[in-house]
C-alpha positions in Angstrom: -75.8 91.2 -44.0 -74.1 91.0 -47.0 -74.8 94.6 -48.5 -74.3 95.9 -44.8 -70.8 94.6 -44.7 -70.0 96.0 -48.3 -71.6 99.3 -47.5 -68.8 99.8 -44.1 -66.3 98.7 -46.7 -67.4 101.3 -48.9 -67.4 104.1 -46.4 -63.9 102.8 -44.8 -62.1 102.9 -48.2 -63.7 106.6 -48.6 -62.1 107.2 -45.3 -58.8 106.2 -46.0 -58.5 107.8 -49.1 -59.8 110.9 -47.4 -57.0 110.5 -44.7 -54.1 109.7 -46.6 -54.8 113.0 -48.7 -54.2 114.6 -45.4 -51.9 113.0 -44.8 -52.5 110.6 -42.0 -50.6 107.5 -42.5 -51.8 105.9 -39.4 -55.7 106.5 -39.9 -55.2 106.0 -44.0 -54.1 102.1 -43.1 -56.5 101.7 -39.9 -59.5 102.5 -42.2 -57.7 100.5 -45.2 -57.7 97.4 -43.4 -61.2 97.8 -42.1 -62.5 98.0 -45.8 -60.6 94.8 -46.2 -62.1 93.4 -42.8 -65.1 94.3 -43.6 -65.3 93.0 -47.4 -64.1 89.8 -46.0 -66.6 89.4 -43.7 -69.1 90.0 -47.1 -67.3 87.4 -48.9 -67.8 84.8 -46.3 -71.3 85.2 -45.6 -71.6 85.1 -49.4 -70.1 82.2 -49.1 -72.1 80.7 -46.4 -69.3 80.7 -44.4 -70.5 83.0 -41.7 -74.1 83.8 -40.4 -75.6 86.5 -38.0 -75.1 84.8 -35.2 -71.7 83.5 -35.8 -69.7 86.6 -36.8 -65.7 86.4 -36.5 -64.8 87.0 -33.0 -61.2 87.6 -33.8 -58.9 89.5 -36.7 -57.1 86.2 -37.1 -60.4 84.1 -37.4 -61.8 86.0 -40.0 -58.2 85.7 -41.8 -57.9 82.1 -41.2 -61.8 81.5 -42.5 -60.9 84.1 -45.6 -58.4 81.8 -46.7 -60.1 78.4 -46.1 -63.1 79.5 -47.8 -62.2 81.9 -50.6 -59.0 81.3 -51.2 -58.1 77.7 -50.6 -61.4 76.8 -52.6 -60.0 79.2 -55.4 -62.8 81.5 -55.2 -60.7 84.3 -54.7 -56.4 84.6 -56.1 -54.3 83.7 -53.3 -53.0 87.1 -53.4 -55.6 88.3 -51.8 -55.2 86.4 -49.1 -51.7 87.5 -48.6 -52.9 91.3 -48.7 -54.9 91.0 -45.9 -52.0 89.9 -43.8 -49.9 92.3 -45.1 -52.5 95.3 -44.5 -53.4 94.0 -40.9 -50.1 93.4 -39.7 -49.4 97.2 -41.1 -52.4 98.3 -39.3 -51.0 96.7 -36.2 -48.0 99.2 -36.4 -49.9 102.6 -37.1 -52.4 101.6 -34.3 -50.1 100.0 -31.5 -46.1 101.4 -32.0 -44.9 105.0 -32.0 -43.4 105.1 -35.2 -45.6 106.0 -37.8 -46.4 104.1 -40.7 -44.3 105.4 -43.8 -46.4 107.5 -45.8 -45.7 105.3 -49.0 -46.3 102.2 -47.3 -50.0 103.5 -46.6 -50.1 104.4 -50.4 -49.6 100.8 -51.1 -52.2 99.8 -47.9 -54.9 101.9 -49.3 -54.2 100.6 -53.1 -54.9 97.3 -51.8 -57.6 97.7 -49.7 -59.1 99.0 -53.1 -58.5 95.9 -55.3 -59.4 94.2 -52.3 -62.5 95.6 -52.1 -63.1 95.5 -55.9 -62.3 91.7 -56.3 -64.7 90.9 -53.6 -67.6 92.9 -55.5 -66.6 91.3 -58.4 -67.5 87.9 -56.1 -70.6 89.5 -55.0 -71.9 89.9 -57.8 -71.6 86.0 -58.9 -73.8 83.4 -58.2 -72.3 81.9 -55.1 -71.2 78.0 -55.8 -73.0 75.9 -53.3 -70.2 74.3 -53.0 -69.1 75.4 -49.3 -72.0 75.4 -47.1 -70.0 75.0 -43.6 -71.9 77.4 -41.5 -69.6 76.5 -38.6 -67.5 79.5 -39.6 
């Protein structure tokens, strides 16, 4: 599940590189998020925090279980945290309002979504602590 999760991450970053080069401001911080989203969802089940049958049902529950888990147990900077807000609630304008999201402001998405995704392969590719075992999600 892990690799799975980390491979869509992959391929969403690709995407929004691919879309803010063409300039698609909207689709660049769609798919920038969705790396994000999706490397989260990695980090938790790394974390045992997650399991097949109890996958994040909402946006805001896989926030609120990144930040309990990884962040709040100091596996992951704090920052991190904070990006994902910041990158979801930008996502929410490109994908729901008229207005378009600045094409500088999807710069910045995409550059996150990348050190996002980085940081969390960094994670990966420690041995996870043992330390939170809470399948409960």
């Amino acid at each position: 599940m892990i690799a799975e999760f980390m491979s869509k991450a992959e391929s969403a970053l690709v995407s929004a590189r691919l879309l803010l080069n063409a300039g698609d401001s909207d689709g660049a911080t769609n798919r920038a998020y969705y790396a994000m989203f999706d490397a989260a969802s990695a980090a938790l089940a790394w974390a045992g925090a997650v399991t097949t049958q109890d996958r994040h049902r909402t946006h805001g529950g896989l926030i609120g279980n990144f930040g309990l888990h990884l962040v709040q147990t100091g596996r992951l900077d704090t920052e991190f945290g904070r990006s994902l807000n910041r990158v979801q609630e930008l996502r929410l304008t490109g994908d729901y309002l008229a207005e378009p999201v600045p094409l500088d402001r999807a710069r910045r998405a995409v550059q996150e979504a990348d050190t996002f995704v980085a940081a969390v392969r960094h994670l990966l590719a420690a041995e996870p602590s043992g330390a939170d075992t809470d399948r409960g999600g």
